[in-house]
Backbone as CSV, one residue per row, in Angstrom:
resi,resn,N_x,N_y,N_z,CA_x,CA_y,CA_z,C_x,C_y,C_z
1,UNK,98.707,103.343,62.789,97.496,103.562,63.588,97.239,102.392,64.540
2,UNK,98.084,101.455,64.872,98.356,100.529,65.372,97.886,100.962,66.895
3,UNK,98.353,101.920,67.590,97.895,101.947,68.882,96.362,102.416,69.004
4,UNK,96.055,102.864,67.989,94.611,103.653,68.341,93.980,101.984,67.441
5,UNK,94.091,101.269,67.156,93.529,100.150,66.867,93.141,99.541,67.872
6,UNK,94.288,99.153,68.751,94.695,98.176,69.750,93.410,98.794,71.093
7,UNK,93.927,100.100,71.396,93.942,100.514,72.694,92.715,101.949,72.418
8,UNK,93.343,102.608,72.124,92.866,103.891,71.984,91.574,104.110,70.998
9,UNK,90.580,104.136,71.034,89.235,103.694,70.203,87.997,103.526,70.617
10,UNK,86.852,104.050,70.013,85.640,103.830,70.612,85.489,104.801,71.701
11,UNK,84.626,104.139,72.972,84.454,104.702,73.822,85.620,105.560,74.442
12,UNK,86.569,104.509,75.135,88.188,104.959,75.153,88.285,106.182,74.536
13,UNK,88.249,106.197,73.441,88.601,107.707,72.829,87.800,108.680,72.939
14,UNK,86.738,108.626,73.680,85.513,109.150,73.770,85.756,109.651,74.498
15,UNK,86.029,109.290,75.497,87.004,109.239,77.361,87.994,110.428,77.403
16,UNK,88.715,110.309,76.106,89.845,111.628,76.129,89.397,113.236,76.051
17,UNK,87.971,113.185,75.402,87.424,114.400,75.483,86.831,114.613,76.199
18,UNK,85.712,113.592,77.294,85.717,113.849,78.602,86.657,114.776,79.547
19,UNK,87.255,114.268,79.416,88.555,114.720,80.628,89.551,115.926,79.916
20,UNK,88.976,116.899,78.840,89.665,117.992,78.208,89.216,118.782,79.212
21,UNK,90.309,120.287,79.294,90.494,120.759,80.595,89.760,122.170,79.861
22,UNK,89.343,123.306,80.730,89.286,124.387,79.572,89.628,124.687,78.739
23,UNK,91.041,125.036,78.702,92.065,125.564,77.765,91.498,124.191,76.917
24,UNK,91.820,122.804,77.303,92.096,121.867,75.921,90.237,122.152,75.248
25,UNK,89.479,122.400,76.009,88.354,122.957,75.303,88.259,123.887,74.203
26,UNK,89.160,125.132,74.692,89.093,126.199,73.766,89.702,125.541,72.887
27,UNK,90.901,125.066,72.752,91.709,124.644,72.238,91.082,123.851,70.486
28,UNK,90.200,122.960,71.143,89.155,122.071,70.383,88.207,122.470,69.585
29,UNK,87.550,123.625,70.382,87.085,124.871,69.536,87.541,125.334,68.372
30,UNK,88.818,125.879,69.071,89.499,126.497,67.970,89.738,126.251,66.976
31,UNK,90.115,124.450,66.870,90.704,124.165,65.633,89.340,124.009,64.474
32,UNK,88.167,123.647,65.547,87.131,123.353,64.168,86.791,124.567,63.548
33,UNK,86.443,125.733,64.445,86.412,127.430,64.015,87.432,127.368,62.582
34,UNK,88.645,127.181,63.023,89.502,127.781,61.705,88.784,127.017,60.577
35,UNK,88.696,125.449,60.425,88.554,124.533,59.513,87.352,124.855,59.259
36,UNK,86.541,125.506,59.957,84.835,126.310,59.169,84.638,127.351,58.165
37,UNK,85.721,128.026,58.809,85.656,129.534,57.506,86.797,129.096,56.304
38,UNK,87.078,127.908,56.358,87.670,127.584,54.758,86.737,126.555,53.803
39,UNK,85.554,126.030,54.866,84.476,125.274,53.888,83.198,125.966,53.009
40,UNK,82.962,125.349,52.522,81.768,126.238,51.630,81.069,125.382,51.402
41,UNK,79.624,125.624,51.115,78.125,124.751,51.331,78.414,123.817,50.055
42,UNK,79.175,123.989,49.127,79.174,122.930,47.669,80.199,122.272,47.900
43,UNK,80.730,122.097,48.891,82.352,121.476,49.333,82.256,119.833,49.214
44,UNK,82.886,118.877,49.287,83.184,117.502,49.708,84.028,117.364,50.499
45,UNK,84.223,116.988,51.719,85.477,117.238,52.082,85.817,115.625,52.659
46,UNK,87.009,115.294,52.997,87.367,114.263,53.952,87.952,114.714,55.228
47,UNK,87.620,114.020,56.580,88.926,114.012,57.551,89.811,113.144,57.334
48,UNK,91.057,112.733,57.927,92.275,111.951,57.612,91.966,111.504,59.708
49,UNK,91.711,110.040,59.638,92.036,109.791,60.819,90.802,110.439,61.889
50,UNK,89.738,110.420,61.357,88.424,111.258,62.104,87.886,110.033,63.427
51,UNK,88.323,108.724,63.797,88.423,108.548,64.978,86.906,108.100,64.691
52,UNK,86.008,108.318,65.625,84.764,107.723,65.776,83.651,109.518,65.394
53,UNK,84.303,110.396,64.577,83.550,111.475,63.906,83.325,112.836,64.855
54,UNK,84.339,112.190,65.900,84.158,113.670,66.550,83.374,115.024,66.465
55,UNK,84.538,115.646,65.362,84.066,116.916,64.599,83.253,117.037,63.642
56,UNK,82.873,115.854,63.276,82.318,115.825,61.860,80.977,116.660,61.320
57,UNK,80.011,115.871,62.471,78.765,117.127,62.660,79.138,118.785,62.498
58,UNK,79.991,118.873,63.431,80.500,120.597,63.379,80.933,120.807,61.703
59,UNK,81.688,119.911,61.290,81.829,120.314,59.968,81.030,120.318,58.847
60,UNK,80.007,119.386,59.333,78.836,118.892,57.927,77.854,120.338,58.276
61,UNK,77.772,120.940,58.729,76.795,122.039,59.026,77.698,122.894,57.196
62,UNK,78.558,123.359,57.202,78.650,123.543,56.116,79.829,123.211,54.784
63,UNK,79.376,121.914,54.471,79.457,121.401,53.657,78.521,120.336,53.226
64,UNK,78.513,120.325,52.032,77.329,119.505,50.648,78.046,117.644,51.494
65,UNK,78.843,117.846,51.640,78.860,115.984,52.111,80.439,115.893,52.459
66,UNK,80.202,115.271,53.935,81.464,114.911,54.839,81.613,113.368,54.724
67,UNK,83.013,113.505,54.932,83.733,111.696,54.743,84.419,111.928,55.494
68,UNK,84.668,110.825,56.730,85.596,110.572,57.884,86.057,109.331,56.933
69,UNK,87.428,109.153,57.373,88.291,108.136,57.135,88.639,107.533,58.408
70,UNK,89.058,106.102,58.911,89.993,105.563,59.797,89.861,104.118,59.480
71,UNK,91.218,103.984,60.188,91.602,102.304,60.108,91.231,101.562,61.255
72,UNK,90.545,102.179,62.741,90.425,102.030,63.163,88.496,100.646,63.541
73,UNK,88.496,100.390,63.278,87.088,99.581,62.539,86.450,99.873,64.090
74,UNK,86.836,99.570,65.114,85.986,100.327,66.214,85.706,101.127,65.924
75,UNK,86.215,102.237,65.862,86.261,103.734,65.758,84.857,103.959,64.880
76,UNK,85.131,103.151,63.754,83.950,103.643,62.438,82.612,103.131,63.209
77,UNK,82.392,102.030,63.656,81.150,100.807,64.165,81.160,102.051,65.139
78,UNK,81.667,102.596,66.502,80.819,102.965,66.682,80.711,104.888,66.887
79,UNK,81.559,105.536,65.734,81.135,106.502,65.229,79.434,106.177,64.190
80,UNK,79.225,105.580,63.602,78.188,104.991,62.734,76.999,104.858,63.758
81,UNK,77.460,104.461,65.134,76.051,104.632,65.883,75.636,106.052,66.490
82,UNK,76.772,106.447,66.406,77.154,108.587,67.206,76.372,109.177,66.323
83,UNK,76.823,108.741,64.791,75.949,109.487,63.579,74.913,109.212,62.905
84,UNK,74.207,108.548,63.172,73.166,107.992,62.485,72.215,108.802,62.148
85,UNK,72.245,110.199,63.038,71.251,111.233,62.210,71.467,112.146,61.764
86,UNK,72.820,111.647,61.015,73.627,112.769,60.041,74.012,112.081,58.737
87,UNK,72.841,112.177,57.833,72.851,111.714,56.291,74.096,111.653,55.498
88,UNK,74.549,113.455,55.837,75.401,114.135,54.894,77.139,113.752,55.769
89,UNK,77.375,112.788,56.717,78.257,112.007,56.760,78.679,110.603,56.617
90,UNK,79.711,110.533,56.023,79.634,108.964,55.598,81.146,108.408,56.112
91,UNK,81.185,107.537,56.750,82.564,107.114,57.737,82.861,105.903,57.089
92,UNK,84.567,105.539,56.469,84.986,104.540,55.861,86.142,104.301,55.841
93,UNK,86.776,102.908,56.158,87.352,102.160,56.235,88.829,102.747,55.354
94,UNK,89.584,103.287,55.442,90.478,103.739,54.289,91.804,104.092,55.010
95,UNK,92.558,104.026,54.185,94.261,104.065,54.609,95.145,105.557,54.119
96,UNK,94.783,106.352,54.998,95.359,107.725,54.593,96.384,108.199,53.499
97,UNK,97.691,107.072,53.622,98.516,106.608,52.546,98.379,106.185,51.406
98,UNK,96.985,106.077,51.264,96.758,105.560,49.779,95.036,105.391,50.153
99,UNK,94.798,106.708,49.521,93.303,107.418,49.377,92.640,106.380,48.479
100,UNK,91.174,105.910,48.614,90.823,105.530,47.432,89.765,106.407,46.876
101,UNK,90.654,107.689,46.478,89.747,108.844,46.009,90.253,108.723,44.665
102,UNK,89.930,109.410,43.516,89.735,109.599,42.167,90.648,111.249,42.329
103,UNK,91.862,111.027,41.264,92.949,112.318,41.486,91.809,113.303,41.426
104,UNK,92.267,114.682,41.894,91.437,115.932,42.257,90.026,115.880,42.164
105,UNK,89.441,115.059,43.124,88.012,114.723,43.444,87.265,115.090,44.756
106,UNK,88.253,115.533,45.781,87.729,116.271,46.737,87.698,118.374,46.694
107,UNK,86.776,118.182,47.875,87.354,119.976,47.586,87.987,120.228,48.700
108,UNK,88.387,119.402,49.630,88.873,120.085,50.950,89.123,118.457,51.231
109,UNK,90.694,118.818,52.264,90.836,117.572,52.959,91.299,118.332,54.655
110,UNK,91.087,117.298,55.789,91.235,117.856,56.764,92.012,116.772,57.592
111,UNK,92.807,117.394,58.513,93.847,116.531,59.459,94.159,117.398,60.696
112,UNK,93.422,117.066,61.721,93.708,118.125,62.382,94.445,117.232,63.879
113,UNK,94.356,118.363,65.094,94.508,117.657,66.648,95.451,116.959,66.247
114,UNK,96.955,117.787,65.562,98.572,116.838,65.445,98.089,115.682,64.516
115,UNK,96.986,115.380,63.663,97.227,113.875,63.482,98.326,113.555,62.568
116,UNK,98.823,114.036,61.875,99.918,113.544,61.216,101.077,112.925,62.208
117,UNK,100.869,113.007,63.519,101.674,112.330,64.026,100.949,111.166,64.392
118,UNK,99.755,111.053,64.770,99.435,109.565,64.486,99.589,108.632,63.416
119,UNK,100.234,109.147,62.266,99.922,107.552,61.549,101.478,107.423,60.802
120,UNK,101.312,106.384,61.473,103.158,105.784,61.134,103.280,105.759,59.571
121,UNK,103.286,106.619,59.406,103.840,107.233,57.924,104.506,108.490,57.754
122,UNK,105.168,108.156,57.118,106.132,109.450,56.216,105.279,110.444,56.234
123,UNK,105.101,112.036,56.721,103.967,112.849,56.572,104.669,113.410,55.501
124,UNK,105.455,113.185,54.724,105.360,114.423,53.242,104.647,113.323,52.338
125,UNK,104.495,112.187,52.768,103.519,111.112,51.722,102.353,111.440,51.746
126,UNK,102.119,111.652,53.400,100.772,111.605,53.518,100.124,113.132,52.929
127,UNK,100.924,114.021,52.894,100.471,115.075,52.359,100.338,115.363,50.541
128,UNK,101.159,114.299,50.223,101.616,114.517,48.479,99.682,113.666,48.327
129,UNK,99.746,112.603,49.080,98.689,112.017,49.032,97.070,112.923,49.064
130,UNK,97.336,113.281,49.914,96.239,114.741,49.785,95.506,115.311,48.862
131,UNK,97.270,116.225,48.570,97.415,117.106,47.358,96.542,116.256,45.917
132,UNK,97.373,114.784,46.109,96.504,114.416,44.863,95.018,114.241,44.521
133,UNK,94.213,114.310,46.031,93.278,114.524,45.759,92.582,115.394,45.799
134,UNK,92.919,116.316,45.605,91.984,117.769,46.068,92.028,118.373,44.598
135,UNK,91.064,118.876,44.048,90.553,119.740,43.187,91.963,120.867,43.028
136,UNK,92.298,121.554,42.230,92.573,122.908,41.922,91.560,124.076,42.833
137,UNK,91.901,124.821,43.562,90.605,125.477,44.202,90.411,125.237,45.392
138,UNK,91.012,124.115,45.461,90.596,122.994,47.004,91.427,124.258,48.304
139,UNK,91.131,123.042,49.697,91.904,123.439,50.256,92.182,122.478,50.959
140,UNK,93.465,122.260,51.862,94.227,120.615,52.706,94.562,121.400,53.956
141,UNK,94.160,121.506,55.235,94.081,121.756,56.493,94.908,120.665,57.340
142,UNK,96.456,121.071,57.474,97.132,119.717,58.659,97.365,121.289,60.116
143,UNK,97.384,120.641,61.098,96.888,121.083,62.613,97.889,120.553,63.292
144,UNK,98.726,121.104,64.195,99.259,120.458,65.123,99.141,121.401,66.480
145,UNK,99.878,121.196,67.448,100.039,121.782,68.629,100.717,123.067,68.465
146,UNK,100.105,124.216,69.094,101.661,125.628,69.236,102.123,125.345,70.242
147,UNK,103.052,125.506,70.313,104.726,125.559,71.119,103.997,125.772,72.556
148,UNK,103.387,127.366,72.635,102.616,127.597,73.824,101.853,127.104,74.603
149,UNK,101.382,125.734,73.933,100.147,125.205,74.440,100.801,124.037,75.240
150,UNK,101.949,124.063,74.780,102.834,122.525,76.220,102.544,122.089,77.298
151,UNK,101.943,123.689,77.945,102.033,122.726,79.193,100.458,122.319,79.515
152,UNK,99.285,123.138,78.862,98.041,122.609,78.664,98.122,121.148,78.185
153,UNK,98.547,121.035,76.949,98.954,119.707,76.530,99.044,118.247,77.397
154,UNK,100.209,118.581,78.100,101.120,117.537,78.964,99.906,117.566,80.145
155,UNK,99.355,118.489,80.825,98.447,118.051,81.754,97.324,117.179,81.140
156,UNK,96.654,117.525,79.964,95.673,116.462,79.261,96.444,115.492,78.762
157,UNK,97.288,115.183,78.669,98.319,113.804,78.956,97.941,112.825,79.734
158,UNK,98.287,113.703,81.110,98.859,113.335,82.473,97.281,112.819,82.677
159,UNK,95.953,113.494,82.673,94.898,113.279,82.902,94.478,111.700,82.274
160,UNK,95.037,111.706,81.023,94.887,110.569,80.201,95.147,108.693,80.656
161,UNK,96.338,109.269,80.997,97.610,108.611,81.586,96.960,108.183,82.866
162,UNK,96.681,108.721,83.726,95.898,108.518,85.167,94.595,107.486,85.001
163,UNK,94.065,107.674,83.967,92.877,106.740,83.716,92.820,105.320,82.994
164,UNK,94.482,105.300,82.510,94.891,104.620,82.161,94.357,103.701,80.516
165,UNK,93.862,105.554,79.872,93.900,105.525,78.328,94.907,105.500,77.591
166,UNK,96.274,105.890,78.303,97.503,106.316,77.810,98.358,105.206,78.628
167,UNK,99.984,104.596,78.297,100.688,104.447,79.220,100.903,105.599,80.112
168,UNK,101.598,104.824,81.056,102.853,105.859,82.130,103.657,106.822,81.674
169,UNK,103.672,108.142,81.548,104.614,109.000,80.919,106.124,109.005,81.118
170,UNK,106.788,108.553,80.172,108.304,108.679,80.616,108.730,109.694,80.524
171,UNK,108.650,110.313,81.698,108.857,111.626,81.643,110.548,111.516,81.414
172,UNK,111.992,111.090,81.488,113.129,111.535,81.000,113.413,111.550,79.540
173,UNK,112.280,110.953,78.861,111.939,110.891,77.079,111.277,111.975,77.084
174,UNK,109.950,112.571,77.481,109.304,113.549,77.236,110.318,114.765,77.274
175,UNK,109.894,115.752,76.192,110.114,117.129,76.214,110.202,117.561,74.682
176,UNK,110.495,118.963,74.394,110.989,119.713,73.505,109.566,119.158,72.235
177,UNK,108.354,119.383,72.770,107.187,118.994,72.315,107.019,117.811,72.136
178,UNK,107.529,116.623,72.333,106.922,115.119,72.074,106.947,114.610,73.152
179,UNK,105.515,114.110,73.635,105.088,113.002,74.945,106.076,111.672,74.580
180,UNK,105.980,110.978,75.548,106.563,109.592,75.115,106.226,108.736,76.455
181,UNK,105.397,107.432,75.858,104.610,106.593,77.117,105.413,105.751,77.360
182,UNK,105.524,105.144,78.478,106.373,103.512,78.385,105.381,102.653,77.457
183,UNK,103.861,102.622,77.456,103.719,101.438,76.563,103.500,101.704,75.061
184,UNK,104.968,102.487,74.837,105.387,102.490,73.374,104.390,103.627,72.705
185,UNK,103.354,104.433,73.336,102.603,105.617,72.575,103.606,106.560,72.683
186,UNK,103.496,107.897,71.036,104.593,108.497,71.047,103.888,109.708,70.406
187,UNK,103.756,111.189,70.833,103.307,112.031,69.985,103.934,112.643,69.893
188,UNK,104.514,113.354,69.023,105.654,114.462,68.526,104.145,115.787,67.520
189,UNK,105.150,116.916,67.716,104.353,117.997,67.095,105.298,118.661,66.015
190,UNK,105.135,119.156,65.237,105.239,120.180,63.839,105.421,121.659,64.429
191,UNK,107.033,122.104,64.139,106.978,123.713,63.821,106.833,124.396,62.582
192,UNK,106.807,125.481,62.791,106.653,125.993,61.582,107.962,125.639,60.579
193,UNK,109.509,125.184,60.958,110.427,124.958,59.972,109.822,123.968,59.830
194,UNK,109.181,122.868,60.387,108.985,121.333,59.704,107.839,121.427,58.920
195,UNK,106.842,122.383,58.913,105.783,122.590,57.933,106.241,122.753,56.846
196,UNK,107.396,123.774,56.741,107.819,124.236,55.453,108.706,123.382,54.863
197,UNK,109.627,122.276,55.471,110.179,121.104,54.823,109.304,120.556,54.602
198,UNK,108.115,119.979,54.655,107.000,119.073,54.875,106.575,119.334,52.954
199,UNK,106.632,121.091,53.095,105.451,121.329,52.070,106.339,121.734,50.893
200,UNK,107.995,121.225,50.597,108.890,122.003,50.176,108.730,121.594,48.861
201,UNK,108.750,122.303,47.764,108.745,121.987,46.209,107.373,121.322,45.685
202,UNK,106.081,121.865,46.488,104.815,121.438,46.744,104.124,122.266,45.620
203,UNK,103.535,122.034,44.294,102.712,123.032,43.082,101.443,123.689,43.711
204,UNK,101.794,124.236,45.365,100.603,124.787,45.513,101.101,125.944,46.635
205,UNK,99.915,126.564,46.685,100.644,127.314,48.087,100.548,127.319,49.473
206,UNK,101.566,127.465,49.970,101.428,127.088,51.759,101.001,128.117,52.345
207,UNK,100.165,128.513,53.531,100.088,129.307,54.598,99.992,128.913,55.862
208,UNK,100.943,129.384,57.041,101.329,128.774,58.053,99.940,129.618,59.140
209,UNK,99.473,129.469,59.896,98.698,130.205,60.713,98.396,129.631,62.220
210,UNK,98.725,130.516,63.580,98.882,129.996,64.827,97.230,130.425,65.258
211,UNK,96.593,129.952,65.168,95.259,129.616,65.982,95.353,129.730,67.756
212,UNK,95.428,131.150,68.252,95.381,131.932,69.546,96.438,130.883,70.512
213,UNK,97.193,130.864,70.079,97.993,130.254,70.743,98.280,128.752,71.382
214,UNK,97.177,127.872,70.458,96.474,126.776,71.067,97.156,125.818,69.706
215,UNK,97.170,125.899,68.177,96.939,125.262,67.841,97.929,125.971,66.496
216,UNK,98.514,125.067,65.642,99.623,125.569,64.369,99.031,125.379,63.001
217,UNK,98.120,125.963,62.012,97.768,125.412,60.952,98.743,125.444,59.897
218,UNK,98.913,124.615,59.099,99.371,124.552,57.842,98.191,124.715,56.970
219,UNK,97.884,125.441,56.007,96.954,125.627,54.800,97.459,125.418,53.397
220,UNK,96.960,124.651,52.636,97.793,124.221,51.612,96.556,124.556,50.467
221,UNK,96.876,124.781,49.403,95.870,125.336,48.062,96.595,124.902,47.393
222,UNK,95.881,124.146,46.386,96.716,122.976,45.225,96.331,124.844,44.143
């Protein structure tokens, strides 16, 4: 999480949803829509990597109590001033790779907007990691990009990039779904074969689901 430490954070990141285009609107929509009709009012849930709490409001509407995670200490300081009149969220300091949750103590965990490609970790860790905390019953929500949405994508890139939230796009590195900046930012996306290596010999069950063409869920039930 090194670049969203450094660079990408706070206001800055604030900046990136500014400049979302329609489509990356719907898009944004979309993903919290899906992650709504799997919560329930007695839920706990966490995000993985929730940034300065973006979604969080949208999600605390129904659930009993939301937890954003990031390593980002901007991010939290001044998500914490974004939320201050939202009780039932609580934003903390924590390392996705090693939860300091209590085994099956959540009821829902959430990772959405590709983040498993933000955090320089192994994502079948970060997912075993999950798994261990979620209830029996639960549910674990990872999100990435659909295939279709590329070239929406790469223009909210390019928009990024221009304002100079992002490096310069190298564009002869870019393609076949992963951006790639000269100053070393790198996002790669998840198909459906890498979901299913991801989730392979997993004691729970997977469901893959494409969100209107915008967005790839993985659904996981311990």
């Amino acid at each position: 999480m090194g670049y969203y430490d450094d660079k990408l954070h706070a206001r800055r990141l604030e900046r990136v949803y500014e400049l979302a285009t329609p489509a990356v609107e719907r898009y944004l929509r979309g993903e919290i829509d899906f992650v709504r009709q799997h919560l329930q009012s007695d839920m706990t849930m966490v995000e993985l990597g929730c940034g300065y709490g973006r979604v969080l409001p949208a999600l605390a509407e129904g659930c009993r109590l939301v937890l954003g995670m990031d390593l980002a200490i901007a991010n939290l300081r001044h998500g914490r001033s974004c939320l201050a009149a939202h009780p039932s969220i609580r934003l903390l300091a924590m390392d996705a790779a090693e939860l300091a949750f209590p085994d099956h103590s959540l009821d829902a965990v959430v990772c959405i907007q590709n983040g498993l490609s933000a955090f320089a970790v192994d994502p079948v860790r970060l997912i075993q990691e999950s798994l261990r905390v979620t209830r029996r019953g639960g549910v674990l929500l990872f999100s990435t990009y659909a295939e279709a949405f590329w070239e929406h994508r790469l223009e909210w890139f390019q928009l990024q990039a221009a304002e100079g939230l992002l490096g310069e796009i190298d564009w002869e590195a870019t393609g076949g779904g992963e951006i790639v900046c000269r100053d070393g930012f790198r996002a790669t996306t998840f198909t459906p074969d890498d979901f299913h290596r991801l989730t392979r010999g997993l004691d729970a069950t997977v469901e893959l689901h494409n969100v209107d063409d915008t967005s790839l869920f993985c659904v996981i039930r311990p």
